[in-house]
C-alpha positions as CSV (number, residue, x, y, z in Angstrom):
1,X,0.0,0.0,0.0
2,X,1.2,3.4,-1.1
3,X,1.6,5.8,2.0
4,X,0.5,9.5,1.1
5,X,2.5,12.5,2.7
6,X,1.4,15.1,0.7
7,X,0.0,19.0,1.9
8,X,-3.6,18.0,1.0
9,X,-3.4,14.6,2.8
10,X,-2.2,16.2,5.9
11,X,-5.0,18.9,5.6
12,X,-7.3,16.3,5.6
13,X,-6.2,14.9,9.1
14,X,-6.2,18.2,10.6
15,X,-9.9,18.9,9.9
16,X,-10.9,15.3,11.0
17,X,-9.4,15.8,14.4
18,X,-11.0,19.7,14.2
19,X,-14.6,17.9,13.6
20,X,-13.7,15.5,16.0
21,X,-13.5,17.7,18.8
22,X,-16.4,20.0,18.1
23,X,-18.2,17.2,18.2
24,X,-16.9,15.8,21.9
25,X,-17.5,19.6,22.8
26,X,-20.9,19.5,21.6
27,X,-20.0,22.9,19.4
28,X,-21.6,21.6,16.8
29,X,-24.9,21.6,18.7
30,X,-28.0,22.8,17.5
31,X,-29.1,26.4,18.8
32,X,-32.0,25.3,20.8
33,X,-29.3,23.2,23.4
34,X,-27.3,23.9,25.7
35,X,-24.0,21.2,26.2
36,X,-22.0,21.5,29.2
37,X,-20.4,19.4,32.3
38,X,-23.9,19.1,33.8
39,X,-25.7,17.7,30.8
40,X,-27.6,18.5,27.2
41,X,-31.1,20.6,27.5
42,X,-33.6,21.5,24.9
43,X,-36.1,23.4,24.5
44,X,-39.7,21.4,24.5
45,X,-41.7,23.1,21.7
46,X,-44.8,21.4,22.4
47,X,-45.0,22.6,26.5
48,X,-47.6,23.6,27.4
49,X,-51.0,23.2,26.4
50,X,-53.2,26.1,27.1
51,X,-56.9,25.5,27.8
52,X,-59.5,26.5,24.6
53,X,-60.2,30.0,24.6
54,X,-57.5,31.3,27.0
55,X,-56.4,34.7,26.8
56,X,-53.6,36.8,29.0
57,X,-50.5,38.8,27.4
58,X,-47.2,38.0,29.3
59,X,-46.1,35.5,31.4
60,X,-43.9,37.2,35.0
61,X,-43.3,34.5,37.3
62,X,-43.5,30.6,37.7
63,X,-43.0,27.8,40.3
64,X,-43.1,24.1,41.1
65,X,-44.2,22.1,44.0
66,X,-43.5,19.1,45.7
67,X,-45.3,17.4,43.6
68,X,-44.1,18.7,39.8
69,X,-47.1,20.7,39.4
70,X,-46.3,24.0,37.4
71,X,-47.9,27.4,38.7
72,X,-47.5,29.7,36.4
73,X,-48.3,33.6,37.1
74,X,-49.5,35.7,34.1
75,X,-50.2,39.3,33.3
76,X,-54.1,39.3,31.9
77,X,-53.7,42.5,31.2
78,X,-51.4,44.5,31.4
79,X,-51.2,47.9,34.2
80,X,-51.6,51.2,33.0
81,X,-51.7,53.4,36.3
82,X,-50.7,56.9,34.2
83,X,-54.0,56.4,31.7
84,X,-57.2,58.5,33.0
85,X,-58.9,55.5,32.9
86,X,-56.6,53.4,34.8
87,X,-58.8,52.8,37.8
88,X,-61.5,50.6,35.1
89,X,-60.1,49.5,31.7
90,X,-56.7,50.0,32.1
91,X,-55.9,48.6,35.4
92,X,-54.0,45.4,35.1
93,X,-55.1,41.7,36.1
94,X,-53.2,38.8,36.9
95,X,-54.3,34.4,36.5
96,X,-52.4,31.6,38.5
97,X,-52.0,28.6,36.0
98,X,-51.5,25.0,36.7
99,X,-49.6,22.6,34.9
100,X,-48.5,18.9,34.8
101,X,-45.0,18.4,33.8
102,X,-46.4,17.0,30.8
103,X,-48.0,20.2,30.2
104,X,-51.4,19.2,30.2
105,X,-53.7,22.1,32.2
106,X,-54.7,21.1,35.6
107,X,-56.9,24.5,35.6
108,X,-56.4,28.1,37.4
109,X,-55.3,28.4,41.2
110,X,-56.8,31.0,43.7
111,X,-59.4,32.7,41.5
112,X,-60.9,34.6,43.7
113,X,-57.6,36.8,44.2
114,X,-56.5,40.2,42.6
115,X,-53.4,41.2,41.1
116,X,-52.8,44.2,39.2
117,X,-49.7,43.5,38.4
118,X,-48.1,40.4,39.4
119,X,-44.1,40.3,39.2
120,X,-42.9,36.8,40.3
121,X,-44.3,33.5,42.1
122,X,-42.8,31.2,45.2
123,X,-43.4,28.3,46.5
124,X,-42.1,27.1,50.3
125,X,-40.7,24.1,51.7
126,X,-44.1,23.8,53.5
127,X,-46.0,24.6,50.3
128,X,-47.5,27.6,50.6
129,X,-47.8,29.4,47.5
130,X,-46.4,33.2,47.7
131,X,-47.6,36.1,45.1
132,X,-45.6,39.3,44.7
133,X,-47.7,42.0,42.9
134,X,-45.5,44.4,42.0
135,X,-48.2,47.3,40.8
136,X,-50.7,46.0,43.2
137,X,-47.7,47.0,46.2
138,X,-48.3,43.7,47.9
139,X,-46.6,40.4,48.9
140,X,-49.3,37.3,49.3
141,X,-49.0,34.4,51.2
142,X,-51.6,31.8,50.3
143,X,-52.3,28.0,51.2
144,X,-52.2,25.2,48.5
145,X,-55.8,25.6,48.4
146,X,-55.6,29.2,47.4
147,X,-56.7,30.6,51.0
148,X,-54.7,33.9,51.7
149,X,-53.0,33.4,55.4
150,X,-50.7,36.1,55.1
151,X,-51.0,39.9,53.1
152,X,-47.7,42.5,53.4
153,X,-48.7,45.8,51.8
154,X,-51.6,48.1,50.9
155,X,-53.6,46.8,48.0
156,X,-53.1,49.7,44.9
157,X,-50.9,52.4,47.4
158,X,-47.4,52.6,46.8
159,X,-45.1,53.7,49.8
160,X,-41.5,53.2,51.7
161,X,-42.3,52.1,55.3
162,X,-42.8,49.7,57.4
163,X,-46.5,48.5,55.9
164,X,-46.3,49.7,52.3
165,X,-43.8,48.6,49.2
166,X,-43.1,50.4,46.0
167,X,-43.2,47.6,43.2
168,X,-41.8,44.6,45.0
169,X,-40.2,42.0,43.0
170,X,-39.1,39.2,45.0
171,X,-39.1,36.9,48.2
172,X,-36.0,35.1,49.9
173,X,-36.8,32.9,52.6
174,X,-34.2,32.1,55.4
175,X,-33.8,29.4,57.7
176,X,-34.7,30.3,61.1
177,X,-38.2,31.3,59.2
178,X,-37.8,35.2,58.5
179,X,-37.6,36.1,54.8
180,X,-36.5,39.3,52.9
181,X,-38.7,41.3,50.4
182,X,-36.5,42.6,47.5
183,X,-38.8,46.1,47.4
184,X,-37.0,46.6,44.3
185,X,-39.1,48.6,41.6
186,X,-39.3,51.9,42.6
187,X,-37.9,51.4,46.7
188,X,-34.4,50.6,46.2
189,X,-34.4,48.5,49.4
190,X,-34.6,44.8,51.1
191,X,-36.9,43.8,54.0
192,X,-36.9,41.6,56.6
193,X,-40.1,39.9,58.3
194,X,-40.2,37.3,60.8
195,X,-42.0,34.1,59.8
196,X,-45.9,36.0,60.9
197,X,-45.1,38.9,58.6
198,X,-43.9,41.5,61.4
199,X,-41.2,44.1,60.1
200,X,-38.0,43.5,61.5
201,X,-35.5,45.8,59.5
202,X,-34.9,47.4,55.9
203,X,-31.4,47.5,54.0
204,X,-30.1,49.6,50.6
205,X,-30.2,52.8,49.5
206,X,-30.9,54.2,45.7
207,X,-27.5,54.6,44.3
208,X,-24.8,52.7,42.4
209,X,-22.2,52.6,45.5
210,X,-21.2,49.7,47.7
211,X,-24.6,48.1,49.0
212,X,-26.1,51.1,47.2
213,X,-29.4,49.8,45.0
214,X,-30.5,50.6,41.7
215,X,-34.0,48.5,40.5
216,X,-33.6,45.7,43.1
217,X,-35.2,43.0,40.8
218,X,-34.8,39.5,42.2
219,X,-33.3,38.1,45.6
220,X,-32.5,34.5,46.6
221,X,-30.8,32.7,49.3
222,X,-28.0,30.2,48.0
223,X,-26.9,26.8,49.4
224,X,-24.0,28.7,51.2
225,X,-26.4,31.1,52.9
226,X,-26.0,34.1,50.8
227,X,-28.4,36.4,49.9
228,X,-27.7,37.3,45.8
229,X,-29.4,40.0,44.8
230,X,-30.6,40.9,40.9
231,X,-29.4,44.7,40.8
232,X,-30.0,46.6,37.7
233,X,-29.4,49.9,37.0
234,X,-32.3,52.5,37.7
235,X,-34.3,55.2,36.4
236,X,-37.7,55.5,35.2
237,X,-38.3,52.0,34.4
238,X,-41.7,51.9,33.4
239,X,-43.5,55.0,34.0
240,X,-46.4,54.1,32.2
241,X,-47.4,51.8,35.0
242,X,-46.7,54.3,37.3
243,X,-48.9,57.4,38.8
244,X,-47.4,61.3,39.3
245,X,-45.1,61.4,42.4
246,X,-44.9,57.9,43.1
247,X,-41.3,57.5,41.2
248,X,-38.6,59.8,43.2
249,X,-37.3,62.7,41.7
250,X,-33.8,61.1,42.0
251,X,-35.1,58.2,40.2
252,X,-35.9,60.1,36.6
253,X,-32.3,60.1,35.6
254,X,-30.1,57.5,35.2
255,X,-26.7,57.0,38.0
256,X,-23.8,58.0,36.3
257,X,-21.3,55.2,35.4
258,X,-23.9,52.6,36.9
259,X,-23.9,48.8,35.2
260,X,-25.7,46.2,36.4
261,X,-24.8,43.5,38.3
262,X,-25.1,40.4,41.2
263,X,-24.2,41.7,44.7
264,X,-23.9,39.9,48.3
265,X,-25.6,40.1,51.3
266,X,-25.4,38.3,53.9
267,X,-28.3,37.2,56.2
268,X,-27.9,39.8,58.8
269,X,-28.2,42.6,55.6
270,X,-24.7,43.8,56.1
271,X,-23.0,44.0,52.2
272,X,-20.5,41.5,51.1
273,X,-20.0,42.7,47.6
274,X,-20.4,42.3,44.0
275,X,-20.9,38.6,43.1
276,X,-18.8,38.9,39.8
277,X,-19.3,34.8,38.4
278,X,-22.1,36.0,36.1
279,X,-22.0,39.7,34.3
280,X,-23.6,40.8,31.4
281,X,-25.7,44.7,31.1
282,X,-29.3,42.9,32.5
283,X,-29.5,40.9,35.4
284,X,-33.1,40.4,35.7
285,X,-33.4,37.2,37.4
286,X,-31.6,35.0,40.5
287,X,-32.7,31.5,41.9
288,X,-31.0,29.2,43.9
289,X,-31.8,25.5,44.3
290,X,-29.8,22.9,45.8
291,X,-26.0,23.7,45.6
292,X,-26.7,25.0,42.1
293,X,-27.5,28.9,41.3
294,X,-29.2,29.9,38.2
295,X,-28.9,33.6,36.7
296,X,-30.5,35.3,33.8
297,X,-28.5,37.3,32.4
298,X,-27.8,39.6,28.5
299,X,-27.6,37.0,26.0
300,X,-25.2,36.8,22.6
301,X,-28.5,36.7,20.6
302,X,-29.7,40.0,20.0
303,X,-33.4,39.9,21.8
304,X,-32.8,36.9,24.3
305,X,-31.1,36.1,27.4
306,X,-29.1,33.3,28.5
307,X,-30.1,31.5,31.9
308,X,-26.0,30.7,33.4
309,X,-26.2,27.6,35.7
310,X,-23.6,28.2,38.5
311,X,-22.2,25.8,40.9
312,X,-22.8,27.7,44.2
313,X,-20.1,25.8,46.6
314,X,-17.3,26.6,44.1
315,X,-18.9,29.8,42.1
316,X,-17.9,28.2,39.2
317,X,-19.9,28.1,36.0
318,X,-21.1,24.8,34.8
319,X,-24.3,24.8,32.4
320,X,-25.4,28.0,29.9
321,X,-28.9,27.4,28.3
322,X,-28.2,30.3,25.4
323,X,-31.0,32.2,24.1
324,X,-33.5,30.8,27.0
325,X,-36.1,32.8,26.6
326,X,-36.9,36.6,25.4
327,X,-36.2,37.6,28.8
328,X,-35.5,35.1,32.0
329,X,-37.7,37.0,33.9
330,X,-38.0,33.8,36.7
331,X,-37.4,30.6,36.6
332,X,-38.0,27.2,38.5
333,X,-36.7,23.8,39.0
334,X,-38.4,20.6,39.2
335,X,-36.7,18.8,41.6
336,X,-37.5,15.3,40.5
337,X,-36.3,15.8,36.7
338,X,-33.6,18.2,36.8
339,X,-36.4,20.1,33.9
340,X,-35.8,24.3,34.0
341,X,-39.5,26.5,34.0
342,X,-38.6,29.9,32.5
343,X,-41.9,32.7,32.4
344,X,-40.7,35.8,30.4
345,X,-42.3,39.4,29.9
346,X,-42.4,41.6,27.0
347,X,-41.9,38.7,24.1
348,X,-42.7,41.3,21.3
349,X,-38.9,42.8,21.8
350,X,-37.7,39.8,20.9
351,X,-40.0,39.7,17.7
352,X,-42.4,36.7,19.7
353,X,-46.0,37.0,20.1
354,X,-47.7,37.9,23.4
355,X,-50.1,35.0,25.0
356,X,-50.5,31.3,24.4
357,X,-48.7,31.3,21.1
358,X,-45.5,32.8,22.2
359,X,-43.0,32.1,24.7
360,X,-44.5,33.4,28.0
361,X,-43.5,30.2,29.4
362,X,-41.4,27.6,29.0
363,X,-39.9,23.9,29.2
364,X,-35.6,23.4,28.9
365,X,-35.5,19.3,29.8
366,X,-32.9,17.0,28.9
């Protein structure tokens, strides 16, 4: 047998071994996976199934119980507090939606209950199902029948005390029962409650400095006991949903040299710093389960975000789902199968359609 040394046999052995490894590397993967140390997920097209009929524009925040059942919080329509008519049609509205993991509709949860503006969704180690409206200034507690056992804030008034929020966003819960309000939309602040709702202590400031807060967007405790915290820079994020005087006057222009970012607390509210693993110019989402933390976070596809899967014992980065969803607005895991639940707002800036036929809520499995 002749033996072949030539420039174009040689060239040929090179790109074997070059499509060799992007294949062990998964580079060659198709868009809609994500290929890491922690396995392959994809995006299932056909979750979920929407009932006949059923109507609502965005989706804001999502959760799973003990059980794998989805609950999945949507904007019905959407809140316009600056219209003259805002108090009748223009006033926002918020459904609860149930889910198998199958995506099959197992109806609409706590009916009887009014959001204007729900933001994100929560549910305890004891099963209790928690609603943050962020226009309707109120954190809900509420049994897995639906039953409110637990109301923080004024329905419809905005404030910065000790009984009122300004657009809260999130809930943190910690062990010895107390939990922390990320109050977070137009409050630049964290609050602590003991476990029956009484107001314990408030932390940040509206600024870009250290512990400083701009649009306080998401907060979640971590397996090493650390309270990250979604900061993104401020302003007059949506005024339209807003009334005259209830954003500050500081608030209507931007802080100078301010870029968004993860910070540290620690339980206690004292300021650890910046948590630097994950960057990128919009931070909108934080959730931590197991030892595993999982950020949204500005995307390489123009009009989606990447959700960055983050090994929280060694803060090292070991999963990216690219181009998750228009915006990872909140997401949940489901315990059992390892499958990610991402809810996302706005899908028309990502060209997608609002309601059931776009991507207001989603299945990454694997």
């Amino acid at each position: 047998m002749q033996r072949i040394n030539g420039p174009f046999h040689m060239a040929g052995i090179v790109l074997a071994i070059v499509i060799i490894v992007i294949i062990a590397l998964g580079l060659g993967a198709p868009d809609s996976e994500a290929q890491s140390g922690d396995g392959v997920y994809r995006l299932d097209e056909s979750w979920p199934t929407y009932p006949p009929g059923s109507q609502f524009e965005m989706g804001s925040g999502i959760a799973v119980d003990g059980q794998g059942v989805v609950y999945a919080i949507s904007r019905d329509r959407d809140h316009w507090a600056g219209h003259p008519l805002a108090m009748t049609r223009y006033r926002g509205t918020g459904s609860i939606w149930m889910f198998d993991a199958s995506g099959t509709s197992l109806g609409k949860f706590a009916e009887d209950q009014a959001f204007i503006g729900p933001h994100s969704l929560y549910i305890d180690d004891a099963g209790f199902v928690w609603v943050v409206d962020r226009d309707g200034h109120q954190v809900k507690k509420l049994t897995p029948d639906g039953v409110p056992v637990l109301t923080l804030g004024e329905y419809g008034a905005y404030g910065d005390d000790e009984s009122h929020f300004n657009g809260p966003t999130g809930v943190a819960f910690l062990p010895n029962g107390d939990f922390v309000v990320s109050d977070g939309y137009w409050n630049s602040r964290l609050v602590w409650f003991n476990e029956d709702g009484g107001f314990l202590k408030q932390v940040g400031e509206y600024g870009n400095g250290p512990g400083q807060l701009g649009v306080v967007h998401a907060v979640a405790l971590d397996a090493r006991g650390r309270l990250l915290v979604a900061n993104v820079c401020g302003g007059a994020l949506h005024p339209y949903v807003t009334v005259r005087g209830q954003i500050a006057e500081e608030r209507l222009r931007p802080i100078p040299g301010c870029t968004s970012r993860f910070d540290v607390f620690n339980q206690d509210g004292s300021y650890e710093g910046p948590w630097s693993v994950v960057g990128g110019n919009l931070t909108l989402s934080i959730a931590a389960y197991g030892n595993r933390i999982y950020a949204g976070t500005t995307g390489s596809e123009r009009g989606r975000q990447d959700l960055v899967i983050v090994n929280a014992e060694t803060d090292t980065v070991v999963d990216i789902i690219t181009s998750a969803d228009v915006y990872v607005h909140q997401m949940a895991l489901d315990p059992t199968s390892g499958d990610i639940y991402v809810a996302s707002v706005y899908p028309e800036h990502g060209g997608e359609s609002r309601g059931p036929e776009g991507p207001s809520f989603v299945r990454w499995t694997r």
